[in-house]
C-alpha positions, 0 to 999 in steps of 0.5 A: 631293606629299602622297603623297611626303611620306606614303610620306617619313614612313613611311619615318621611322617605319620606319627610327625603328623599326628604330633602336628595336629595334637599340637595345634587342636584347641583344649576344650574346657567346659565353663565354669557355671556361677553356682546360685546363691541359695534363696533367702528363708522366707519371713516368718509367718505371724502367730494368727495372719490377717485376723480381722482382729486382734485379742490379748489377756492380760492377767492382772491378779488371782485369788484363792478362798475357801471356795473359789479361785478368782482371776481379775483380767483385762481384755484388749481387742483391736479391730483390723476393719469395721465389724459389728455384733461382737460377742466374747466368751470366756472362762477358766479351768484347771490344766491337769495331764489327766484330761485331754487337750481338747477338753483343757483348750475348748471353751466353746460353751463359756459363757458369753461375758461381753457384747460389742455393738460395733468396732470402727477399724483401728479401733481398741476396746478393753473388756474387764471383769473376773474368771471364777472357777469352784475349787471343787472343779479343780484337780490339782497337781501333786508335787509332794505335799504341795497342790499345785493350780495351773489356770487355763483362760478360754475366750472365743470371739464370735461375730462376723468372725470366730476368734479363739485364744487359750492362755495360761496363768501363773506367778511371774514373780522373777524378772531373769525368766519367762516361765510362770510358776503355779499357784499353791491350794494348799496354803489356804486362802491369799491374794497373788498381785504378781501373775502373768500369762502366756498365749497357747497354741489352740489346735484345729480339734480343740 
């Protein structure tokens, strides 16, 4: 019985003990770690980077006779540096679902309409003159009874660099929206003062 009661008490004791020591070890708590911000979008990169020039179409009227389909245009080019022995091609044809895109966007063997001795940095020239594309090389767009034109500018810019755009044309007749509205064969020979052009994105291929 006393043995019992001895084995008891330094069952106490130990069980004391270990209440001691669990009462006085440290609580470990991991840190709480700053979660990072999330880096900020990069900017977004510009339509054609560190070109050495600058090209934008500006349409200024469209015409349609018994034969042609005739684009009064202006061409603004803006050198970045000095650069010489500028030559600019450029043409017009018919964007149709039918021809494939390289053929609708290429261009490389327009004619050459302007050449350009030389360009001082910082310095604008504008290029002016008319597209003609037969009717006849035409294919339009059916919707109905209606046949729809949608021209596609050219221009390739060779020199000491090579620059090509692609522009389409069409009426910008309404002010509340960016899309043009293509132009109408099929009521005969007319003059359209309001036109407007938007800047495609020419593929590697093309």
């Amino acid at each position: 019985m006393g043995a019992i009661a001895l084995v008891a008490l330094g069952g106490g004791a130990l069980l004391l003990r270990r209440r001691e020591r669990t009462a006085t070890e440290p609580v470990f708590s991991p840190p709480v770690l700053p979660v990072a911000a999330p880096p900020p979008p990069p900017p977004p990169k510009p339509a054609h980077p560190l070109a050495p020039l600058t090209l934008d179409l500006e349409a200024v009227r469209m015409s349609a006779s018994l034969v042609n389909a005739t684009l009064v245009y202006r061409i603004v080019l803006t050198a970045k540096s000095d650069m010489e022995q500028i030559a600019v091609r450029a043409d017009m044809t018919a964007a149709h679902a039918s021809r494939p895109a390289d053929e609708q966007l290429g261009g490389d063997d327009a004619p050459v309409l302007h050449q350009i001795a030389a360009m001082a940095a910082g310095e604008t020239v504008v290029l002016t003159g008319e597209l003609r594309l037969p009717l006849s090389a035409i294919t339009p767009i059916r919707h109905g009874s209606a046949a729809l034109f949608v021209p596609l500018v050219r221009i390739a810019v060779e020199g000491p660099l090579r620059l090509r755009r692609a522009f389409v044309v069409g009426l910008d007749e309404s002010a509340n929206t960016l899309r043009l509205q293509p132009f109408r064969l099929d009521l005969g020979p007319r003059v359209y003062a309001q036109v407007g052009q938007r800047e495609l994105t020419v593929p590697q291929f093309a």
